[in-house]
C-alpha positions in Angstrom: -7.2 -17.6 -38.1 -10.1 -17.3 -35.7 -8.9 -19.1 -33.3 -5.2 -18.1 -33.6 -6.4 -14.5 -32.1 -8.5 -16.5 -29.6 -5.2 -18.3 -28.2 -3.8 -14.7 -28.1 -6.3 -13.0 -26.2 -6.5 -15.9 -23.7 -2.7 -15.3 -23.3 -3.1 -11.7 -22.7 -5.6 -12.4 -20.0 -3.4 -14.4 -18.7 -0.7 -11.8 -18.3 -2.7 -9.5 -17.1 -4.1 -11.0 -13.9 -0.6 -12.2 -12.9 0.5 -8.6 -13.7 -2.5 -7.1 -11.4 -1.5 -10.2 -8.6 2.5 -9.0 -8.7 1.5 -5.4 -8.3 -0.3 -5.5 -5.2 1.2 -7.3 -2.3 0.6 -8.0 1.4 3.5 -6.6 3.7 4.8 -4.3 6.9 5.6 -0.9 6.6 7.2 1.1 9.5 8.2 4.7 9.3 7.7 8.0 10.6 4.4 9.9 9.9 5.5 13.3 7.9 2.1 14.8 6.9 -2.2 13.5 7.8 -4.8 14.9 5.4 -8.4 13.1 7.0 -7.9 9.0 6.9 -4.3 9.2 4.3 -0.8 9.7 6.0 2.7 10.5 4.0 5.2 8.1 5.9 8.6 8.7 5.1 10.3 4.8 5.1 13.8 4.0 4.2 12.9 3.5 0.9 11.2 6.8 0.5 7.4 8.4 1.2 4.4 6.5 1.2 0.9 7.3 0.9 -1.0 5.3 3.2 -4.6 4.7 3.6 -6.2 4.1 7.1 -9.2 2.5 7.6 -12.4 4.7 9.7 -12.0 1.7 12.5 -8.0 3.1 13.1 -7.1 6.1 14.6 -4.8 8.4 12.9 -1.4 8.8 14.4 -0.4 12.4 15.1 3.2 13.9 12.5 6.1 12.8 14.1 4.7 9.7 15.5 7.1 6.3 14.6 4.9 3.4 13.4 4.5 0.0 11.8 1.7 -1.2 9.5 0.6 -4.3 8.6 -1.4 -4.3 5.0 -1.1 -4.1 0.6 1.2 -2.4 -0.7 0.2 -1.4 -4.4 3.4 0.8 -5.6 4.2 4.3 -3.5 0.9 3.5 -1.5 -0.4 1.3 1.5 -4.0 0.4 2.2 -3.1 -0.3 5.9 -5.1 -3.2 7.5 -3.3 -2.7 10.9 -1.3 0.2 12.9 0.7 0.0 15.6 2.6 3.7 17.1 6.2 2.5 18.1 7.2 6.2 19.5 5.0 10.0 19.6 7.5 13.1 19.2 6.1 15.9 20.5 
């Protein structure tokens, strides 16, 4: 029996990680910045808003501006690991 629920908890772990490695994933992310509170932007994509993290090294695009990222996305957010502005609106 012991080691019955052993198997099953190394299974579980198992699951788990390759749950935790599916959720978070590298990508691009381009889209128009809607709202800036400090280092965090809301960019609205074509699949919807974003919250995106910038790192202190980045500067933070001004609303309006049009840009593309390069970082992980972990669900509706983006740690952002590069930022390029593609257009300002004024």
């Amino acid at each position: 029996m012991k080691r019955r629920w052993t198997v099953r908890l190394g299974a579980l772990g198992v699951a788990a990680g390759i749950g935790l490695a599916v959720a978070a994933q590298d990508g691009v992310l381009s889209g128009t910045v809607a709202e800036v509170f400090g280092p965090q932007l809301i960019v609205n994509t074509s699949d919807g808003r974003v919250l995106v993290e910038v790192p202190a090294e980045l500067a933070v695009p001004q609303v309006g501006s049009r840009i593309s990222l390069e970082g992980q996305r972990d669900g509706d957010r983006f740690t952002a690991a590069a930022l390029t502005v593609i257009a300002v609106t004024d």
